[in-house]
C-alpha positions as CSV (number, residue, x, y, z in Angstrom):
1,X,46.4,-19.9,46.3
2,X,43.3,-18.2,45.1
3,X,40.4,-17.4,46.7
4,X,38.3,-19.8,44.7
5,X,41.1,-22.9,45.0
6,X,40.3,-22.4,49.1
7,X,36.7,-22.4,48.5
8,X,36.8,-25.4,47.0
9,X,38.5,-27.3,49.4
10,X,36.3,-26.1,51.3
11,X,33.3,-27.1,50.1
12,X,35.0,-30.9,48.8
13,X,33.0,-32.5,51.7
14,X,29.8,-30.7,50.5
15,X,30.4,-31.4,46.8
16,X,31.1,-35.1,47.1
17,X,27.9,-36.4,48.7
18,X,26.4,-34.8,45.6
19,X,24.2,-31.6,47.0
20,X,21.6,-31.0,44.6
21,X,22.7,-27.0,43.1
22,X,22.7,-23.9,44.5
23,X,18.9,-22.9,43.8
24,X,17.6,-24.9,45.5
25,X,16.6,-28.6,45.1
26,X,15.7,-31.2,48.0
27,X,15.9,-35.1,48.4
28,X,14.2,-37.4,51.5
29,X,15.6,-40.7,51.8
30,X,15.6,-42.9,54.2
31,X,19.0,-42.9,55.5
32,X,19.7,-39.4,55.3
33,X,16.0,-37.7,55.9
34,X,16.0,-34.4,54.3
35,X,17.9,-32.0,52.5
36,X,17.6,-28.6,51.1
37,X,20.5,-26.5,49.7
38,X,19.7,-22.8,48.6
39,X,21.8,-19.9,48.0
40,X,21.2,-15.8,47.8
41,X,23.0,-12.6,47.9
42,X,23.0,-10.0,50.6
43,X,24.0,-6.6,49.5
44,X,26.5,-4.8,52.0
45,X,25.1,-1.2,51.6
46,X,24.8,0.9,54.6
47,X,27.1,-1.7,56.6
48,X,30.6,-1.7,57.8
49,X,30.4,-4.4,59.9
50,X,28.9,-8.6,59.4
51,X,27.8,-10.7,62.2
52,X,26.6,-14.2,62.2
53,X,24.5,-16.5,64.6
54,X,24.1,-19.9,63.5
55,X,22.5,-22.8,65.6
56,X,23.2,-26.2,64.8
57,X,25.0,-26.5,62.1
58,X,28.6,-25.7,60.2
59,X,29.8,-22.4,59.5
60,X,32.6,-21.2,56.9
61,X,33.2,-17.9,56.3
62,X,35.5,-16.8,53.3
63,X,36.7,-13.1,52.7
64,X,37.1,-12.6,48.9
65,X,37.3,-9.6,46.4
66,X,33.9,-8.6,46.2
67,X,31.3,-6.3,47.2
68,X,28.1,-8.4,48.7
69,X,27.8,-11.1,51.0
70,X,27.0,-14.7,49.0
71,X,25.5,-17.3,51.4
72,X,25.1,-20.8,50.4
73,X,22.2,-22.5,52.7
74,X,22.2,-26.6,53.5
75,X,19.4,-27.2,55.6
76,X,19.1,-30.8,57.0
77,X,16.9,-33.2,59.0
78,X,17.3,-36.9,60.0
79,X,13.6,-37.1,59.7
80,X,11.2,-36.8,56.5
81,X,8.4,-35.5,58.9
82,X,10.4,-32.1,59.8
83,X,9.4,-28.8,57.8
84,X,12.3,-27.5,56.5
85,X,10.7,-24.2,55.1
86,X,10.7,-23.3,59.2
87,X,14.7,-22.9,59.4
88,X,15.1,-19.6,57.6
89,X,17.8,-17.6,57.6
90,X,17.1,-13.8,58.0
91,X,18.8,-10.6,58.2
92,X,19.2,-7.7,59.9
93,X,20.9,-4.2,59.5
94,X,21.3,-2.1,62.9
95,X,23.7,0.4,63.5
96,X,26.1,-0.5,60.4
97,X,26.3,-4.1,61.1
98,X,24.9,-6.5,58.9
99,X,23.7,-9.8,61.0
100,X,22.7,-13.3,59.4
101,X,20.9,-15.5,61.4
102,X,19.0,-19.0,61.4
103,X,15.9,-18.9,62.7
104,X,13.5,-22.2,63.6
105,X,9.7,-21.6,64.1
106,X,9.0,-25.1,63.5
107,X,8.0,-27.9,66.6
108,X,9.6,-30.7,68.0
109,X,7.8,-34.0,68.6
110,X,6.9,-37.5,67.5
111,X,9.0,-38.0,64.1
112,X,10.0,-34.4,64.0
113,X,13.4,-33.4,64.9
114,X,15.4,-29.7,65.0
115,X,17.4,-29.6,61.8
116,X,20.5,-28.2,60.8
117,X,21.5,-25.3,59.0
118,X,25.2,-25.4,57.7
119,X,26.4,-21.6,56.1
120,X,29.3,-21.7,53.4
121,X,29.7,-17.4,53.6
122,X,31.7,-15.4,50.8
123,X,32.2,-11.8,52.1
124,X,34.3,-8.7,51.1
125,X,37.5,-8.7,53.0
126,X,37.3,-5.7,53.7
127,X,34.0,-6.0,55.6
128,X,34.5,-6.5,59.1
129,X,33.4,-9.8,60.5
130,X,32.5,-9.1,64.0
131,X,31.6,-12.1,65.4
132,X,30.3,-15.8,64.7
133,X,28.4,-17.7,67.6
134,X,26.9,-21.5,67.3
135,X,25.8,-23.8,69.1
136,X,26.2,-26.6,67.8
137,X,28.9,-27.4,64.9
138,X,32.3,-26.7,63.5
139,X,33.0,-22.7,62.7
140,X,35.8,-22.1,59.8
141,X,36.9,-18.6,58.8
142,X,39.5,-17.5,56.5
143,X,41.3,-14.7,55.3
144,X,38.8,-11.9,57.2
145,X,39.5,-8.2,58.4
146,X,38.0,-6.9,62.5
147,X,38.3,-7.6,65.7
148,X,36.3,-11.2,65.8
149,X,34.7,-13.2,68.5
150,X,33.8,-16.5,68.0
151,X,31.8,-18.5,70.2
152,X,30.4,-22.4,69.9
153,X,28.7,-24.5,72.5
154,X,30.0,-27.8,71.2
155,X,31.9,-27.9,67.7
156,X,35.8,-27.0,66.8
157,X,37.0,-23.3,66.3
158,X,39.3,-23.0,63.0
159,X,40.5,-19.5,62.6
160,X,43.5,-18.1,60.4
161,X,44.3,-15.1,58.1
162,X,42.3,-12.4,59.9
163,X,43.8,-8.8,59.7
164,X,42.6,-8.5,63.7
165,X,42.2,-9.5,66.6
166,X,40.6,-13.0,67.5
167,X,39.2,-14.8,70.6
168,X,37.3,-17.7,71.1
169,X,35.0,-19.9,73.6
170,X,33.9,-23.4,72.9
171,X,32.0,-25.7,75.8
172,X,33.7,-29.0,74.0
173,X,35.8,-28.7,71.2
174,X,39.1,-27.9,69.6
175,X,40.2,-24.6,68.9
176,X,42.8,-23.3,66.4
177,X,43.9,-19.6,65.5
178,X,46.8,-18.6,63.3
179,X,47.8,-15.9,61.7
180,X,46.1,-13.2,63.5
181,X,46.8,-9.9,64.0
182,X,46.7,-10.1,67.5
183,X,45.1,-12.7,70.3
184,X,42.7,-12.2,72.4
185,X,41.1,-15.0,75.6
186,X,40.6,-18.1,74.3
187,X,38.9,-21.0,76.6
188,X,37.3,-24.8,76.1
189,X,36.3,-26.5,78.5
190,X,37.2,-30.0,76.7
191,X,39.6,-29.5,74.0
192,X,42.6,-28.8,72.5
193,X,43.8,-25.4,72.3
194,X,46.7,-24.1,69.2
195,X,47.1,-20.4,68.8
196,X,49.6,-17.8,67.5
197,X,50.7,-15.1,70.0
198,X,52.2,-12.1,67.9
199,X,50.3,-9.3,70.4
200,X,47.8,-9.0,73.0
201,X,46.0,-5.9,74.4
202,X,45.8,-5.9,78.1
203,X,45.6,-9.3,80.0
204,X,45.0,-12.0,77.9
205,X,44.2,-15.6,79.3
206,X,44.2,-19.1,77.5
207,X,42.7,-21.8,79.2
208,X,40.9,-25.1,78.9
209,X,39.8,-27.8,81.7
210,X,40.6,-31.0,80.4
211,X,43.4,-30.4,76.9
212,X,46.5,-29.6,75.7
213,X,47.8,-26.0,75.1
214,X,50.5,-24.9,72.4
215,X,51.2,-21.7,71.6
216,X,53.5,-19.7,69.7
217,X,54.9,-16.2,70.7
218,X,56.0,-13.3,68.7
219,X,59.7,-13.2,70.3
220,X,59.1,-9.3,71.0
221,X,56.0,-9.3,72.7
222,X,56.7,-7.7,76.2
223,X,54.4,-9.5,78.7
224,X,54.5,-10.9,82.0
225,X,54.1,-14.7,81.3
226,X,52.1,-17.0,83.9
227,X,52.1,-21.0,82.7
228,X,50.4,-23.5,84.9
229,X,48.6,-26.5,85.0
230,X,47.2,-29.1,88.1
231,X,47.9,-31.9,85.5
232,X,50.5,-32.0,83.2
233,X,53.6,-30.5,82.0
234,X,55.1,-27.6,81.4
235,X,57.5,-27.0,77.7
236,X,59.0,-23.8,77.2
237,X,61.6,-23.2,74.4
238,X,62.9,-20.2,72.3
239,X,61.9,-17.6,74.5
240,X,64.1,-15.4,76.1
241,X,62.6,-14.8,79.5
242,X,63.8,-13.0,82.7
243,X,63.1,-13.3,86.3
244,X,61.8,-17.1,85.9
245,X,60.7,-18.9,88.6
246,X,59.9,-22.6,88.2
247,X,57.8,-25.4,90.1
248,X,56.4,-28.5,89.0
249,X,53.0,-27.3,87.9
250,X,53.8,-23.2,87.4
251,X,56.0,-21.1,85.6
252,X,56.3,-17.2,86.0
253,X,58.7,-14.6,84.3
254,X,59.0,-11.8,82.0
255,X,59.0,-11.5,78.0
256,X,60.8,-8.3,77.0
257,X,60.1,-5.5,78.5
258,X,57.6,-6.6,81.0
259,X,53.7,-5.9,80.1
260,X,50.2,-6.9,80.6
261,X,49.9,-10.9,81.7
262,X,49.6,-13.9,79.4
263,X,47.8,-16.7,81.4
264,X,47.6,-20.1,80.2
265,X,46.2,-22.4,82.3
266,X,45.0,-26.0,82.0
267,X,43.7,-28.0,85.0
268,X,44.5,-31.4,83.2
269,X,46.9,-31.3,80.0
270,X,50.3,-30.5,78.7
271,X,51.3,-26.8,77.9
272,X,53.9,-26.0,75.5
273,X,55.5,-23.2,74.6
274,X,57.4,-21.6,71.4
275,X,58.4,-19.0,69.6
276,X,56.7,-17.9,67.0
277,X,58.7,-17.7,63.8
C-alpha cells in the first residue's frame, strides 16, 4: 500500500462531509457553526527531531518520502460567534526539534465556545517524531521513525509502523500500538488497552483501571513476567514460561532468560496473553 492510498483512508471521514480545499475556505451554518480548513508547509532545516501539541482536536501523523513537514489545518466551532483566526497554529525550533502547536488567544463566554483544531501531518520518515500530546481527541500515527510518547487526556491512541520505541497515556480512551520497534509503559485509566511486545528496555508496565488488556510477546524476549488484575481473568497462551506461580487474580514467572519485569495490571478487566507471531 502506498503512502498516498493510507492517506486517503485517512482523510475519507474528512473528504466526505465535503471540507471546503486546502487554502483555505470557511462555511457557518447553523448545525455545524464554523469551519475553516487551511494548509502550509514547514521546512525541516536545522531539525532532526518533530514534536506536536494539539488541544482539542484530532491528530494524524503520516511519515512519507519527503523532505518538509505538510500540515493540513481544520479548525471548528459549534458556535458562529467564535473567532476562529484566534486558534493558530505556530511553530517553534529549539535545540534541533521542530514543535507544532495550537494556540487559542481567543475568550470564552455567552455564544462563544473553545474550538477545535484537527492536524492531518505528512512528515519525512526519517524525521524523528518525538512525541504527540492532546487533550482532547483521537491521535493516529503511521509509519514514523524515534523513540515516541504520546499522551491524550480523553481520545483513543492508534499507533503502528514506528521504527522505535512507543508509550502512551490516555485519562479515557482506547489505546492500540503495533508494530513497534519496542514498547515502552502504556496506562488508561478507562479503556481498552492492545499492544505488541517484541522488546522492552528496563521495567516496563501496562496498566489501565477499568479495561481489558491483550498483548502479544516476541517469544524471545527475556523478562520476568508479572499479570494481575482485582477483577477479571487471567489468559496466557504460547509462551513458554518457567518458574510459574498461579492464583486467581496473579500470575508470576520467567520468559527466557529472565530480565527486567513486564507488569500488566488491571484493577477491573480481562488480561490476555499471546505470542507474538
Amino acid at each position: 500500500m502506498t503512502p498516498n492510498t493510507t492517506r486517503r483512508r485517512l482523510l475519507a471521514a474528512v473528504a466526505a462531509i465535503g471540507s471546503a480545499g486546502l487554502a483555505g475556505c470557511s462555511s457557518t451554518t447553523p448545525l455545524v457553526g464554523q469551519q475553516l480548513s487551511t494548509s502550509e508547509t514547514v521546512s525541516v532545516e536545522n531539525a532532526d527531531a518533530l514534536r506536536i501539541d494539539g488541544d482539542a482536536g484530532d491528530i494524524t501523523v503520516l511519515g512519507s518520502d519527503r523532505d518538509d513537514v505538510d500540515v493540513d489545518v481544520e479548525k471548528r466551532s459549534s458556535s458562529v460567534r467564535t473567532d476562529l483566526e484566534n486558534l493558530e497554529l505556530r511553530t517553534d525550533r529549539t535545540n534541533g526539534t521542530l514543535e507544532l502547536r495550537s494556540e487559542w488567544d481567543g475568550s470564552e463566554g455567552l455564544l462563544r465556545d473553545r474550538p477545535s483544531m484537527n492536524l492531518e501531518i505528512d512528515a519525512p520518515r526519517e524525521l524523528a517524531l518525538e512525541a504527540v500530546r492532546a487533550s482532547v481527541g483521537r491521535v493516529t500515527v503511521r509509519d514514523v521513525a524515534g523513540d515516541l510518547r504520546v499522551d491524550t487526556s480523553t481520545g483513543r491512541v492508534d499507533v503502528a509502523d514506528v521504527d522505535g520505541g512507543v508509550g502512551a497515556s490516555t485519562s479515557t480512551g482506547r489505546v492500540e500500538i503495533r508494530d513497534v520497534e519496542r514498547l515502552d509503559d502504556v496506562s488508561t485509566s478507562t479503556g481498552r488497552v492492545e499492544a505488541d511486545v517484541p522488546a522492552i528496555d528496563g521495567d516496563t508496565t501496562i496498566s489501565t483501571s477499568t479495561g481489558r488488556i491483550e498483548v502479544a510477546i516476541d517469544p524471545d524476549l527475556d523478562a520476568e513476567l508479572r499479570v494481575g488484575t482485582s477483577t477479571g481473568r487471567i489468559e496466557v497462551s504460547g509462551l513458554g514460561i518457567t518458574d510459574e506461580t498461579r492464583g486467581d487474580d496473579v500470575l508470576t514467572g520467567t520468559l527466557g532468560d529472565g530480565g527486567p519485569t513486564l507488569r500488566l495490571e488491571t484493577d477491573t478487566g480481562r488480561i490476555d496473553v499471546r505470542a507474538l507471531e
